[in-house]
C-alpha positions as CSV (number, residue, x, y, z in Angstrom):
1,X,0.0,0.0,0.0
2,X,1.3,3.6,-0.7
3,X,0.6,6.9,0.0
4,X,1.5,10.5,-0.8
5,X,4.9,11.8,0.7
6,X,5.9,15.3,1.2
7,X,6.6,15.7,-2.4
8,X,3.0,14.8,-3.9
9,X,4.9,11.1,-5.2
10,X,3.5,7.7,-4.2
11,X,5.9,6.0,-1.7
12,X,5.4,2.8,0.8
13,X,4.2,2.9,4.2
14,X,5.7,2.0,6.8
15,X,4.7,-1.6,7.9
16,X,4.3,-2.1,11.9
17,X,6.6,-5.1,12.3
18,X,5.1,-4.9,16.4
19,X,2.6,-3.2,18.1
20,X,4.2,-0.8,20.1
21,X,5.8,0.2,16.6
22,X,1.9,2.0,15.6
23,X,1.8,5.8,16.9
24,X,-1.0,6.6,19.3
25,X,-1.9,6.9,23.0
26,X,-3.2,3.6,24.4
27,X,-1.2,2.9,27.8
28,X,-1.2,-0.1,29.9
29,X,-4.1,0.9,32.1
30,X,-6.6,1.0,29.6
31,X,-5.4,-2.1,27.4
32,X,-6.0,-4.1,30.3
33,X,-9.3,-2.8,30.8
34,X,-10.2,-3.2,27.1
35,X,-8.9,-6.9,27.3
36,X,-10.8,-7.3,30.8
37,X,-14.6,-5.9,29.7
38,X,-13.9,-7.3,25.9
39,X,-13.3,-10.9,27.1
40,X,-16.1,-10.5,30.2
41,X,-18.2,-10.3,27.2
42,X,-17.2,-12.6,25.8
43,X,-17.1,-15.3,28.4
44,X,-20.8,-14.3,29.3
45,X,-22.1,-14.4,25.4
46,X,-23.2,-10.9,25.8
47,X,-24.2,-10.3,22.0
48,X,-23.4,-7.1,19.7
49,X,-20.8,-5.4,18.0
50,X,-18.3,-3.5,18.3
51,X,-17.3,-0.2,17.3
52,X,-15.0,3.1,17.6
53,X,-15.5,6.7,17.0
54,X,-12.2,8.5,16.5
55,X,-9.3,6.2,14.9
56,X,-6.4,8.1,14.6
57,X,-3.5,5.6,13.1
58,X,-5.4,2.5,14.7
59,X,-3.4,1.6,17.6
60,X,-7.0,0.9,19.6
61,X,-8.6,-0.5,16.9
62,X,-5.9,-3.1,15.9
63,X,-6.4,-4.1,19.8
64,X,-10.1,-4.2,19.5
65,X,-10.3,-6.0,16.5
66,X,-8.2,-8.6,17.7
67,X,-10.9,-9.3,19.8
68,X,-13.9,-9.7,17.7
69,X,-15.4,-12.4,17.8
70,X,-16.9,-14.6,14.5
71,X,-19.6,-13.2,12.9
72,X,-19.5,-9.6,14.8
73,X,-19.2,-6.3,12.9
74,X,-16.6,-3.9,14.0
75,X,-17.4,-0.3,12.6
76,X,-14.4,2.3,12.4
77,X,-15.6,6.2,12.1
78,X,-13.2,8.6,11.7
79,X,-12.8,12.0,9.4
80,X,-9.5,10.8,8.3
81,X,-8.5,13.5,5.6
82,X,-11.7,14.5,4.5
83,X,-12.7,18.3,5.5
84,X,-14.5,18.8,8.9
85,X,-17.7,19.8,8.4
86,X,-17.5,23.1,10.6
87,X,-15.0,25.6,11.3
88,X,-13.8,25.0,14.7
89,X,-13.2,21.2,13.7
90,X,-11.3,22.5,10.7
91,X,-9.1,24.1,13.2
92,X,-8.7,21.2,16.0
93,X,-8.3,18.6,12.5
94,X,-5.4,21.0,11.7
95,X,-3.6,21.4,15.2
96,X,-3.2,17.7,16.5
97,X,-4.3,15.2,13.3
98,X,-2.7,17.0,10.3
99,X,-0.6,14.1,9.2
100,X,-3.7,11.7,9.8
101,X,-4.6,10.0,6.3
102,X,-7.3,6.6,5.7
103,X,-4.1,4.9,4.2
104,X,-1.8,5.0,6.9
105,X,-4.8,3.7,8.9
106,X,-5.7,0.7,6.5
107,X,-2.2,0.2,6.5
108,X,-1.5,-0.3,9.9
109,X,-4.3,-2.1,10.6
110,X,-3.3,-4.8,7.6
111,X,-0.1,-5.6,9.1
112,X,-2.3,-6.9,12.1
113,X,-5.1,-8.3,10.5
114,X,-6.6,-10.0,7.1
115,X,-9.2,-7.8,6.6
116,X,-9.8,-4.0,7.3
117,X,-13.4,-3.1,10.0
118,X,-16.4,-1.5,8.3
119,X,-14.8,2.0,7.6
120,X,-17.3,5.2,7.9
121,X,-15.0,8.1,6.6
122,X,-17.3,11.1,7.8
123,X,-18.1,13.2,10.7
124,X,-18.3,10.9,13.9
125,X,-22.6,12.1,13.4
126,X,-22.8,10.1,10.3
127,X,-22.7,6.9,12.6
128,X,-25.9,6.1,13.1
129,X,-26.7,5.7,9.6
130,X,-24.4,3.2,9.5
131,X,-24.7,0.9,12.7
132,X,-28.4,-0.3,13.7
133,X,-29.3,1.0,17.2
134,X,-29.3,-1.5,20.3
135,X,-26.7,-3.4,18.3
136,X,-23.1,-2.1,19.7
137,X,-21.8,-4.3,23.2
138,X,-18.4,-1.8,23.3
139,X,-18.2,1.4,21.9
140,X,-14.8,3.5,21.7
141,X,-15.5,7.2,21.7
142,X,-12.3,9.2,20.8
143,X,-13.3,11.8,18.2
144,X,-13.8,15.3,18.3
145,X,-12.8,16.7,21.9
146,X,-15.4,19.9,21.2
147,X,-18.4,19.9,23.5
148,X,-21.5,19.9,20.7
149,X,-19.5,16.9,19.0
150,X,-18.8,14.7,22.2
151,X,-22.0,15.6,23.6
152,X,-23.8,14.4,20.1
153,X,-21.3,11.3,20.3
154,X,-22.5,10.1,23.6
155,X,-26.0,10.5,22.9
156,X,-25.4,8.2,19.9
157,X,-23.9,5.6,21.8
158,X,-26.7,5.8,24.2
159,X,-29.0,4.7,21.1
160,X,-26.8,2.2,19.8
161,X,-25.6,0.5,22.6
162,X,-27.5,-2.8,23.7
163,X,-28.8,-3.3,27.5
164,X,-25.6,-4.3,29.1
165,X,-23.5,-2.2,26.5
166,X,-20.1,-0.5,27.5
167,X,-19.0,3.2,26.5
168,X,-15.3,4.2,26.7
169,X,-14.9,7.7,26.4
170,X,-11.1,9.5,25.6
171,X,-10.2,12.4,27.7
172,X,-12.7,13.1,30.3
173,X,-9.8,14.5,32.4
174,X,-7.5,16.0,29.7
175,X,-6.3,19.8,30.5
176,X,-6.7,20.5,26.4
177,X,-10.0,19.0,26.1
178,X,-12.8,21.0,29.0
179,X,-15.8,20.0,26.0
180,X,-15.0,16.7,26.9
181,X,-15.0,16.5,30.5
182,X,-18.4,18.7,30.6
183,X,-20.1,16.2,28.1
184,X,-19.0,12.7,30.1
185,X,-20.3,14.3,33.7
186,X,-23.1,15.8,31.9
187,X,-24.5,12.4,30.8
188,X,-23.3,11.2,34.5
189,X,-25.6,13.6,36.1
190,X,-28.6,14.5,33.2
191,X,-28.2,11.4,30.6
192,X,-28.3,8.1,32.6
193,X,-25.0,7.0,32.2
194,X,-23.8,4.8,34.8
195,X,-20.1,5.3,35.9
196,X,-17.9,1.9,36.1
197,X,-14.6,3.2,36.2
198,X,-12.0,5.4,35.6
199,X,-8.1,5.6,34.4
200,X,-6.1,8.5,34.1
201,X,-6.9,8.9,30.7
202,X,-10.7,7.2,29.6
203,X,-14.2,6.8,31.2
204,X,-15.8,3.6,31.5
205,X,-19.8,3.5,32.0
206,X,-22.9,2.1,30.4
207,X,-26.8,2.7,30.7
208,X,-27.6,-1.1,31.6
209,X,-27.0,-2.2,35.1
210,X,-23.5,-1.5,36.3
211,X,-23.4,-3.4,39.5
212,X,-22.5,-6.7,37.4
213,X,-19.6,-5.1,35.9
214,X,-18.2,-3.8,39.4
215,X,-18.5,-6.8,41.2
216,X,-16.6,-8.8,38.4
217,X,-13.9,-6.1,38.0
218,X,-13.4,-5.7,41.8
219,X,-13.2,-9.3,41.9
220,X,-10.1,-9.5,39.1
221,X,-8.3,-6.5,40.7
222,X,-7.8,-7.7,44.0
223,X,-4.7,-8.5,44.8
224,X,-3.4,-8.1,41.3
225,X,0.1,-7.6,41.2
226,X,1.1,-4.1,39.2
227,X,-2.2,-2.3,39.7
228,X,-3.4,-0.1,42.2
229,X,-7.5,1.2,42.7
230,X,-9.7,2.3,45.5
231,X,-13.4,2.9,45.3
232,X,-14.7,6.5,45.3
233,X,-18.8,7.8,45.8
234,X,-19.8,9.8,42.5
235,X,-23.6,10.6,42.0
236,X,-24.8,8.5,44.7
237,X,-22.3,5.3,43.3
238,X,-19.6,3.4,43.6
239,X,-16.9,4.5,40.9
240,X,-13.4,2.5,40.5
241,X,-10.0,4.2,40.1
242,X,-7.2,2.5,39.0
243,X,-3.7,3.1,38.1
244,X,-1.4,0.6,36.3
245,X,2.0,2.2,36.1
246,X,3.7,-1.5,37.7
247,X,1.6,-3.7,35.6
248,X,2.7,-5.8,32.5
249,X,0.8,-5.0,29.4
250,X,-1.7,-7.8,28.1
251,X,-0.7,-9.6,25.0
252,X,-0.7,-7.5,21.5
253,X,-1.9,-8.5,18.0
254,X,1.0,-9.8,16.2
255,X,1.8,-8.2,13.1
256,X,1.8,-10.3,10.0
257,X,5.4,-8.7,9.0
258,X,7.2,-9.6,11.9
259,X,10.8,-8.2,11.9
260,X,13.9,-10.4,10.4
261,X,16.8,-10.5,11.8
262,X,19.9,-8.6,9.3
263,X,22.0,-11.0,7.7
264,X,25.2,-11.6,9.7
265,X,28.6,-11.8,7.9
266,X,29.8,-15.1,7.8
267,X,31.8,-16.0,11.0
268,X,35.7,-15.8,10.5
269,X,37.8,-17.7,13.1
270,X,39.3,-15.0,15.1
271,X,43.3,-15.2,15.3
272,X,45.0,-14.9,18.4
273,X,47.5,-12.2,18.6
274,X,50.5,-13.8,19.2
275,X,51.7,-13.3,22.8
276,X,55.2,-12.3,24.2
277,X,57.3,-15.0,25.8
278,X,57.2,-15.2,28.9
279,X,60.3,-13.5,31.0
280,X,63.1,-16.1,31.6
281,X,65.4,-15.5,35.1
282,X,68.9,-14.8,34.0
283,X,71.2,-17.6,33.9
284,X,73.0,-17.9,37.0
285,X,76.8,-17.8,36.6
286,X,78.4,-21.1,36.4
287,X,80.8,-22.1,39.2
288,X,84.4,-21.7,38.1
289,X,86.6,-25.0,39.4
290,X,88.5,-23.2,42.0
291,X,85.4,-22.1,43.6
292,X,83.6,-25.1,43.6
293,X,86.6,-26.9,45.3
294,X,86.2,-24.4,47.8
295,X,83.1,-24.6,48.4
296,X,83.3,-28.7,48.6
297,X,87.0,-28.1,50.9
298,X,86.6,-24.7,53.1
299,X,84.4,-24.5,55.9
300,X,81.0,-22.5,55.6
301,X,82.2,-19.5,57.5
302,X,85.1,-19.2,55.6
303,X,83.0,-20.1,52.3
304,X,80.5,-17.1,53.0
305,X,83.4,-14.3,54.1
306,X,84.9,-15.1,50.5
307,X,81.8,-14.8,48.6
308,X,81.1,-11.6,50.7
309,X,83.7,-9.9,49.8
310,X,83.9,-10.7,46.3
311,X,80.8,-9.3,45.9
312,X,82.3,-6.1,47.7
313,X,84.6,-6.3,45.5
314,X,82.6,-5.8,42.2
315,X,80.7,-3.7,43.5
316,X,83.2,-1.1,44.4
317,X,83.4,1.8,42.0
318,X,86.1,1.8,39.7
């Protein structure tokens, strides 16, 4: 697959040879959450689709996707490069997803999987003409951070969701985005929606009964090595916190174009560099006749006050 480079030509993309290789923000916390509710589901038949509102590069989706189950639909929405349909999108499209294109996407999401979700290149309102309501069991809600849109967004999940239906939403807490922290509590306090629990980075809650949820998850994070949470009162409920800064990340989609190893030069016997001999003690000075006669003939005392002073002797200056 190509794409358009800086100088209007056709070049390759980039293929993901790993996970963490595809840009996006998608930390520990929240992939074990995903992987938690996705395979709670799972393990309980709860029926519907899935689907995601805001796509980025597809780091979220490859994970969701992996996770599908046979014969679900997973829906992708997402402006991608196509103009906003307002001004003040225009301007947030421009600031933070400028380089954000449908074939880096596609591409990305290819090197995970065989085949690419139900793509809805639009404004993140065109959804519902797309996905049936009361058919969605997880919905990912990461588009437009401006209060009108996420507002509009969370009332569409609320429609589209099933009974026991989950709703992630990106950046209820997030200093840049106040449109999105006013929407989320809005629906908490005006809307329905049922707070399950919270990471430093997404809101987890759903308009069917929560308590089923909480018990299960309270159940899985106690005494799990890695993550830390506490239970907090909001609107008259229990609301988990967690943090997962210690915790080992759940396993990733493998990428169909795993990386190869570079060819290593064939191996040459390495030669030893050839080592100095080893330092030989100086001959000793071989016994003249005379002296070793003496030595066999003339006591010791004697012996010794000869050698002493021949050694004097030499060593006298001359």
């Amino acid at each position: 697959m190509t794409a358009p480079t800086t100088d209007g030509s056709a070049g390759p993309l980039p293929r993901p040879t790993r996970f963490s290789d595809v840009k996006g923000w998608f930390f520990t916390a929240d992939q074990l959450l995903f992987d938690w509710f996705l395979a709670h589901q799972r393990d309980r038949s709860v029926p519907g689709d899935l689907l995601e509102l805001g796509a980025y590069l597809g780091k979220s989706a490859i994970f969701i996707g992996a996770r599908r189950r046979a014969g679900e639909r997973f829906t992708v929405c997402d402006l991608f490069d196509s103009p906003a349909g307002d001004a003040p999108n225009s301007r947030e499209m421009q600031k933070s997803y400028a380089t954000l294109t449908r074939r880096a996407f596609e591409a990305n999401y290819l090197a995970f999987h065989d085949e690419l979700p139900a793509i809805v290149q639009g404004p993140s309102s065109a959804v519902r003409k797309h996905v049936a309501d009361g058919t969605v069991r997880f919905a990912h809600i990461d588009a437009s951070h401006l209060y009108e849109h996420v507002h509009g967004d969370i009332l569409a999940a609320r429609e589209l969701l099933t009974g026991s239906g989950v709703v992630v939403l990106d950046d209820y807490r997030a200093e840049h985005c106040p449109g999105v922290a006013a929407a989320t509590w809005q629906a908490v306090a005006t809307e329905g929606l049922r707070p399950l629990c919270i990471t430093g980075t997404k809101f987890y809650g759903t308009w069917g009964d929560p308590e089923p949820y909480r018990a299960a998850l309270l159940g899985w994070l106690t005494g799990r090595a890695g993550i830390w949470h506490e239970v907090q009162s909001v609107h008259g409920a229990p609301l988990i916190r967690l943090s997962a800064k210690g915790a080992a990340e759940p396993a990733h989609p493998v990428s169909r174009h795993p990386a190869t190893a570079e060819p290593q030069p064939p191996s040459v016997p390495r030669q030893r560099a050839p080592q100095p001999a080893a330092a030989r003690p100086a001959p000793r000075p071989r016994r003249g006749p005379l002296r070793r006669a003496a030595l066999n003939v003339l006591p010791p005392v004697v012996t010794k006050a000869i050698v002493a002073a021949r050694h004097r002797s030499r060593s006298a200056p001359r």
